[in-house]
C-alpha positions in Angstrom: 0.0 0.0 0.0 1.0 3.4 -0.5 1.0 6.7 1.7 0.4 10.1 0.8 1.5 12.4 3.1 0.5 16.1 2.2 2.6 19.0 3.0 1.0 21.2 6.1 0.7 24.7 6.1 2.5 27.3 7.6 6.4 28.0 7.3 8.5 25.6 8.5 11.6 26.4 10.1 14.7 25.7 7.8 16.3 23.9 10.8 14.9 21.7 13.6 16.1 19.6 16.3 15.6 15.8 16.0 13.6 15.2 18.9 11.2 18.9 17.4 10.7 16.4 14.6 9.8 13.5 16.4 7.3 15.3 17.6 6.2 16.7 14.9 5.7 13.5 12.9 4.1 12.1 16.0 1.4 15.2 15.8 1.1 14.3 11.7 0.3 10.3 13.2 -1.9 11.2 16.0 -3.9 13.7 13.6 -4.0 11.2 10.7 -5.7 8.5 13.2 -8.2 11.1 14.7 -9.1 13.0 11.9 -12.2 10.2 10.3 -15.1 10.6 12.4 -16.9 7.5 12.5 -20.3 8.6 12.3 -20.7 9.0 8.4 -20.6 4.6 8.2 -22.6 4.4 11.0 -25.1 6.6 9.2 -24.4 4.9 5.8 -24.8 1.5 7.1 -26.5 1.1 10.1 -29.2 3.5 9.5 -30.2 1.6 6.3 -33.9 0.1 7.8 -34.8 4.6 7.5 -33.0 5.6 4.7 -35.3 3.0 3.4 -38.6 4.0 4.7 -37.6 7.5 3.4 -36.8 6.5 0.0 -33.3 7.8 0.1 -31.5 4.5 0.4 -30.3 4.1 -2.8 -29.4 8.3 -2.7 -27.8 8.8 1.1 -24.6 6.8 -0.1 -23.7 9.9 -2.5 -25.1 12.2 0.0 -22.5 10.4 3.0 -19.7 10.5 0.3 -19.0 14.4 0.8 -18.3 14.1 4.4 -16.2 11.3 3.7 -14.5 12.6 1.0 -13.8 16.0 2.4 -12.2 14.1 5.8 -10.3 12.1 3.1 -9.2 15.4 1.4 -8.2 16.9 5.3 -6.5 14.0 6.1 -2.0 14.3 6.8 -1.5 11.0 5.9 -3.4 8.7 3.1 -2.6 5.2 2.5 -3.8 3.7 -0.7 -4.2 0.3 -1.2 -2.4 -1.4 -3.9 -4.9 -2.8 -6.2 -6.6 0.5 -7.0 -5.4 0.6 -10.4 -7.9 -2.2 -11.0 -10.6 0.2 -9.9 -9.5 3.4 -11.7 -9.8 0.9 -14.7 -13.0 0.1 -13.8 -13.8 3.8 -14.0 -12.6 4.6 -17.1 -14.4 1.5 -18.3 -17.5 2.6 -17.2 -17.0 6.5 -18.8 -16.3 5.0 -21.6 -19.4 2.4 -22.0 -21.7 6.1 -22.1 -21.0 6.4 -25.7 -23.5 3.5 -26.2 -26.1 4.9 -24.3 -29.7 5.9 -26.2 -32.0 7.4 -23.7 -32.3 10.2 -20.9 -33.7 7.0 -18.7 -30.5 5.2 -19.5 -28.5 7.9 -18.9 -29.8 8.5 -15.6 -29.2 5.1 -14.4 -25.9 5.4 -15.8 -24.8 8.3 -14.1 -26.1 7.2 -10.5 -24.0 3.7 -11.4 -21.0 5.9 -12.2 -21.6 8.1 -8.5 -21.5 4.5 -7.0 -18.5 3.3 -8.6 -16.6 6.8 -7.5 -18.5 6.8 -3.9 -18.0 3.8 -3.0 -13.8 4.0 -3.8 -14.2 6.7 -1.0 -15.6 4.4 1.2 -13.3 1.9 1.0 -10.3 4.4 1.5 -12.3 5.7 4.5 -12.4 2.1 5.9 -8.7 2.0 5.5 -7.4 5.1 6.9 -9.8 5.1 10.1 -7.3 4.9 12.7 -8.1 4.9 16.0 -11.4 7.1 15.7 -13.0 4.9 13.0 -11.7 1.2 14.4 -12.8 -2.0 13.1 -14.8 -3.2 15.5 -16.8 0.5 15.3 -17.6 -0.7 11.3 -18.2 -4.7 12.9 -20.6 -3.0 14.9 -22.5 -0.9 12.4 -22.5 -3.8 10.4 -23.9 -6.0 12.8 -26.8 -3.8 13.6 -27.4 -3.4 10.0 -27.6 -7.5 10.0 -30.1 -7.0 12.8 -32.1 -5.0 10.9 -32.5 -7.1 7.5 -33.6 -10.0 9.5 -36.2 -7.7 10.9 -37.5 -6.8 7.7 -37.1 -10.3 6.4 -40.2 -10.6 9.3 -42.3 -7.5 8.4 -42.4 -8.8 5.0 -45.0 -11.8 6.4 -46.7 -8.8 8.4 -46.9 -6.4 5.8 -45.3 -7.5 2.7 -48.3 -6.5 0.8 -47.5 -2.3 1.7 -46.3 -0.3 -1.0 -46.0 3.4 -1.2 -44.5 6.4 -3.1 -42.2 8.3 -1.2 -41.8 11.5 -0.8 -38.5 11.8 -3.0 -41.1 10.4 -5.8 -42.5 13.3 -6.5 -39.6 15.2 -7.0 -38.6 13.5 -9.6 -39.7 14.1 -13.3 -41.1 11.6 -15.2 -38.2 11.2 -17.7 -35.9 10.1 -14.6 -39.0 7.7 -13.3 -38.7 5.7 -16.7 -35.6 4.0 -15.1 -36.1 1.0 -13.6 -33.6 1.7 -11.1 -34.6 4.6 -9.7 -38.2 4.3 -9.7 -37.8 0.9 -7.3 -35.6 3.1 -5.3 -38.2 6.1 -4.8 -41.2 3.4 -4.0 -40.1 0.8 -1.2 -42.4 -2.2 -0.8 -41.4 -4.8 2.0 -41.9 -8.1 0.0 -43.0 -9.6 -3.0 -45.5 -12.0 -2.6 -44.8 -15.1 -5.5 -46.0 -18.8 -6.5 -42.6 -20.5 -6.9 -43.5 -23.7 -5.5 -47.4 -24.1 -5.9 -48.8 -21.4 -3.3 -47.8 -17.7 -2.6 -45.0 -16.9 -0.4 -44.3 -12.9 0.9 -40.1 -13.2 -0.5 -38.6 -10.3 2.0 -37.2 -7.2 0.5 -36.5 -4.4 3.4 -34.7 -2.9 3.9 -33.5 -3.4 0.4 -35.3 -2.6 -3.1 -35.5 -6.2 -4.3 -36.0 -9.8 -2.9 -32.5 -10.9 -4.3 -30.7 -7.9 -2.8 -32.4 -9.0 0.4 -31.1 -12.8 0.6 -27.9 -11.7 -0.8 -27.3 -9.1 2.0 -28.3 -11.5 4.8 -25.0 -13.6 3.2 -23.1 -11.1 3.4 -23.8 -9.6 6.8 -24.1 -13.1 8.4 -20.5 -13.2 9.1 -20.2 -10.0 11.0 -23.4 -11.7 13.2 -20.6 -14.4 14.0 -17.9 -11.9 15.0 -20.3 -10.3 17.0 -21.2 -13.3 18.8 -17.5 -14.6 19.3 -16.1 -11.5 20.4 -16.9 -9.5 23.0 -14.7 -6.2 21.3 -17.7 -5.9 19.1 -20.0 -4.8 22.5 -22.8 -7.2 21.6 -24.7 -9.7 24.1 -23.7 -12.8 23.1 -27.6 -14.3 24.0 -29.0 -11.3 21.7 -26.9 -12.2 18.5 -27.2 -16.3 19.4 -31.2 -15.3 19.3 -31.4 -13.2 16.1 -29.2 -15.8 14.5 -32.0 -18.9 15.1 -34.7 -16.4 14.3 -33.0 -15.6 10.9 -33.6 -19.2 9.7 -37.0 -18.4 9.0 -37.0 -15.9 6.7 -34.0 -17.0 5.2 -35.5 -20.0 3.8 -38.9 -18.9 3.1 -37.2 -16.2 1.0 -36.5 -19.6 -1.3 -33.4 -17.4 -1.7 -31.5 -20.7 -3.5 -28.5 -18.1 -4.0 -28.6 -17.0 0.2 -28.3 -20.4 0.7 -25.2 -21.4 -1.5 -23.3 -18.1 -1.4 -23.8 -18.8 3.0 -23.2 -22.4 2.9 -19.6 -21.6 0.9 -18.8 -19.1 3.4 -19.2 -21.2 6.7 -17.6 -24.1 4.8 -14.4 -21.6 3.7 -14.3 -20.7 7.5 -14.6 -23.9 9.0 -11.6 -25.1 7.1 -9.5 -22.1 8.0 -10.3 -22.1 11.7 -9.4 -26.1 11.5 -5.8 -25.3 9.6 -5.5 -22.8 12.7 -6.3 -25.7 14.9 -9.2 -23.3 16.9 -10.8 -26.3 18.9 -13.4 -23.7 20.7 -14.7 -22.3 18.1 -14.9 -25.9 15.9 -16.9 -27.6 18.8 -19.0 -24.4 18.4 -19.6 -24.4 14.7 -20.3 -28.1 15.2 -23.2 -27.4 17.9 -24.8 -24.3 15.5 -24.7 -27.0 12.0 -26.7 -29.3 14.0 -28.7 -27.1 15.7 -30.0 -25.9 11.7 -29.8 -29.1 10.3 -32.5 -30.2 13.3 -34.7 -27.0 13.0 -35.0 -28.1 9.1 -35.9 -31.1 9.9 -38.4 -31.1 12.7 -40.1 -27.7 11.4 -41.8 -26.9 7.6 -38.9 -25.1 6.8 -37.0 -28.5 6.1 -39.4 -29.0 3.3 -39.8 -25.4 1.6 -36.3 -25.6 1.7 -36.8 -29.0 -0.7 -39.4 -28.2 -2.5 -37.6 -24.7 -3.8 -34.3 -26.7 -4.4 -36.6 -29.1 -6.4 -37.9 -26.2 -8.2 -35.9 -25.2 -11.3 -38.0 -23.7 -13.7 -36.1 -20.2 -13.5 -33.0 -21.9 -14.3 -34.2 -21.3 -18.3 -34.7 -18.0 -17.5 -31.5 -17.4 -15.9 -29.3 -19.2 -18.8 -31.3 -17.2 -21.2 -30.5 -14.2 -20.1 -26.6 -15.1 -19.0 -26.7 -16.0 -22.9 -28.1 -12.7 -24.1 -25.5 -11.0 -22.0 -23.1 -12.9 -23.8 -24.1 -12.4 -27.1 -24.5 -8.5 -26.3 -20.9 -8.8 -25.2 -19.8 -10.1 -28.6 -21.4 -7.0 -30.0 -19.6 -4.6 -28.2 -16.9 -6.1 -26.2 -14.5 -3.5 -24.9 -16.8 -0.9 -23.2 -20.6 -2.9 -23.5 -23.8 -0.9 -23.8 -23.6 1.3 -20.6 -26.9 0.1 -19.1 -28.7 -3.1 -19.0 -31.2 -3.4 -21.5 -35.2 -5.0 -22.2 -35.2 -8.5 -22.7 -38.2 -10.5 -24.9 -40.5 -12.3 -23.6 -41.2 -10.5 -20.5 -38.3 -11.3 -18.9 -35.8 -9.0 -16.7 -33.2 -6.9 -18.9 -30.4 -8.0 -19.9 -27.2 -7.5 -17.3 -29.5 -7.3 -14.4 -29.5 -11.0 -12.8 -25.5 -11.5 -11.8 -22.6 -9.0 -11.6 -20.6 -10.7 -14.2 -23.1 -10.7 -16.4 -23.4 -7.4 -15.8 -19.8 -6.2 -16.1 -19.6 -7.4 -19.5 -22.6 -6.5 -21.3 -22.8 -2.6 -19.6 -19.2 -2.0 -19.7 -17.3 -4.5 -21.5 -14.7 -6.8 -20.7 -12.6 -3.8 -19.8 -14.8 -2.6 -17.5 -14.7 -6.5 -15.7 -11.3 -6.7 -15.6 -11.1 -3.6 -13.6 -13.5 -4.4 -10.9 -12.7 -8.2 -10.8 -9.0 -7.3 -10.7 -9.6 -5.0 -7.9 -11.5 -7.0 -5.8 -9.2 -10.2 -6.6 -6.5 -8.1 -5.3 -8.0 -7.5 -1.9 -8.7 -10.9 -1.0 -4.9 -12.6 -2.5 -3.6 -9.7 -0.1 -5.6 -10.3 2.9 -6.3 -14.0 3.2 -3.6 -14.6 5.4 -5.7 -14.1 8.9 -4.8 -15.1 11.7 -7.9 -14.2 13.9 -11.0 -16.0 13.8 -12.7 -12.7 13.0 -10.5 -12.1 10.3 -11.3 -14.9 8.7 -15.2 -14.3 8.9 -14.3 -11.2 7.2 -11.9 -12.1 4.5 -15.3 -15.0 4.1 -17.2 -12.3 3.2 -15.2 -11.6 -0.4 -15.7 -15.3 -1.3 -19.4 -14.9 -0.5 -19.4 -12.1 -2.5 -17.4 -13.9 -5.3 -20.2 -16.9 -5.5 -23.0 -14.4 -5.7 -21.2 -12.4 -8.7 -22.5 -15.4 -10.8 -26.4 -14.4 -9.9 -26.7 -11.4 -7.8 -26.1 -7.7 -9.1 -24.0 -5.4 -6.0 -25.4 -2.1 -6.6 -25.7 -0.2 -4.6 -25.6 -1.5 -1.6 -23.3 -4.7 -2.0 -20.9 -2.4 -3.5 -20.6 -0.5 -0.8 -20.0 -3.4 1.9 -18.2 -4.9 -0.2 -15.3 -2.3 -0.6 -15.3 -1.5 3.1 -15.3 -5.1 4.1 -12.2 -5.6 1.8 -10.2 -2.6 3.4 -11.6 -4.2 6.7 -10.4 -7.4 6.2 -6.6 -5.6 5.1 -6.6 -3.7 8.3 -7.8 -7.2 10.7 -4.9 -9.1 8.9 -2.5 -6.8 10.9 -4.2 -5.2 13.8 -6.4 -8.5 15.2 
């Protein structure tokens, strides 16, 4: 990684003493740890479940990356990680794909893609430079209550998963910007969608998300900072409260017949389990032992053993899916350096293409440029922080291959993208301070 260190102002004296300068790079230090307030991920993160209800999740991320930026900007001492090359690649890539765009409703989206892309960069420098002031068990925490928080809305979603409203960001919108898909989900939050997908209706949980796959693929993600949460007490979490919320977050995560939760999850605890037995961590085996067989015996005894079957049985989306994964392909071949800038309609009623998996999405929006540079980037983060020696490390550095798996059938925007960077830096900084 590299550090910037930005000249102070003021006159200098031409001459000092050695010990003046000591103390004078130990000011600079002190200063470049206290500076990054840790409030502005707290807010971005944590206060998800009313950005939500507001309509301004999918807008406070941009709004949160002035303050961040500006404390970035403030800041002595930046360290960069190595890797972001990959990322400025990814930007050009995706400045580039614009050229190909054909309406003010594809433009739109474009441009609030391209403010996440550059936002969430912030983000993850801001994870990495947080010092003392912005620690990571402050983020573990914000995270955690953020995990809290999808599992409650994985529950209102079988109380009120019928609810849908405008909000009041709606109507400030024109209508030209309301003709993207994006935004228009963003401005009118619904708590579930209620589907037949195997032979009777089933409320699939959304909040505090926009969609029902953005909902089971954040419960993946944030799972693992439930499990740091509960095995370490620096995360200032009850031990009983997190153990409680996990068992309750069976329930919705299997009747979200989330097939993608599941697998993206199941890899994750499997990855850790074989880490913490190379590291020999009987504890925490004997633990992980106790909480398999405590799930495997709720599925079992309970209906949720056979919704769990029956979805798994059920593959008729699996056309769908290689249908569209072959139009994103083809639309590839068609433009293959910078893609089409936007995902586009599909026939036969189904979802646009580039909208069901990030990879498929890389390519056919911004060419295989534009997926070198964000695959590269986050490649880089986990080759340079899988060697953890924590058992909290390694629940972090799980969360990059969960996120890896889901690129295959999950989109990360916005709010994947923005966990995902932080937890990256996160999982740099645990491999040397944990």
């Amino acid at each position: 990684m590299a550090t910037i260190q930005r000249p102070r102002p003021g006159n200098l004296p031409e001459r000092r003493t050695q010990v003046d300068g000591q103390r004078q790079d130990r000011r600079q230090r002190q200063l470049g740890d206290r500076d990054l307030p840790s409030w502005p991920i707290t807010a971005a993160f944590a206060l998800i479940p009313l950005w939500f209800l507001l309509g301004l999740h999918g807008f406070m991320w941009l709004v949160l990356a002035v303050p961040i930026t500006i404390s970035l900007l403030l800041k002595p001492r930046l360290v960069i990680p190595k890797g972001s090359a990959w990322w400025m690649l990814f930007l050009a890539a995706v400045l580039f794909s614009a050229l190909s765009l054909d309406s003010p409703g594809r433009a739109a989206g474009w441009a609030l893609r391209l403010g996440y892309a550059t936002a969430a960069f912030s983000y993850a420098l801001y994870a990495l430079n947080g010092g003392r002031t912005l620690t990571v068990w402050h983020i573990v925490r914000a995270l955690t209550w953020l995990w809290m928080g999808t599992v409650a809305g994985g529950f209102l979603a079988f109380v009120i998963g019928t609810v849908s409203y405008r909000a009041p960001l709606y109507y400030l919108f024109p209508g030209v910007l309301l003709e993207n898909d994006l935004i228009r989900t963003l401005v009118t939050p619904s708590f579930a969608d209620v589907q037949d997908i195997i032979g009777f209706s089933v409320p699939r949980p959304k909040a505090p998300y926009d969609y029902t796959n953005t909902w089971g693929s954040m419960l993946a993600l944030l799972t693992p900072f439930a499990f740091i949460s509960l095995s370490d007490r620096r995360a200032g979490f009850s031990s009983r409260l997190i153990g409680g919320v996990l068992v309750a977050s069976i329930v919705p995560g299997v009747l979200s017949l989330n097939r993608g939760l599941w697998l993206s999850l199941g890899i994750g605890v499997v990855y850790v389990a074989l880490r913490l037995g190379v590291l020999g961590d009987g504890k925490l085996i004997v633990r992980g032992t106790v909480v398999a067989c405590f799930l495997v015996a709720i599925l079992g005894l309970s209906p949720l053993g056979d919704v769990a079957l029956t979805r798994i049985d059920t593959g008729h989306s699996n056309g769908d899916r290689t249908e569209l994964i072959v139009s994103a392909l083809d639309g590839t071949a068609e433009r293959p350096l910078f893609g089409w800038g936007a995902p586009r309609p599909n026939r036969r009623g189904l979802p646009s293409v580039g909208t069901h998996g990030q990879l498929w999405y890389l390519l056919f929006s911004h060419g295989v440029i534009g997926a070198m540079g964000y695959i590269g980037f986050f490649a880089s983060a986990t080759i340079r922080s899988w060697r953890q020696t924590s058992s909290s490390g390694i629940w972090l550095h799980s969360v990059l291959i969960i996120l890896a798996v889901q690129s295959l059938f999950y989109l990360t925007i916005p709010t994947q993208l923005f966990l995902a960077m932080v937890t990256a830096m996160l999982a740099i900084r645990a491999q040397r301070e944990l």
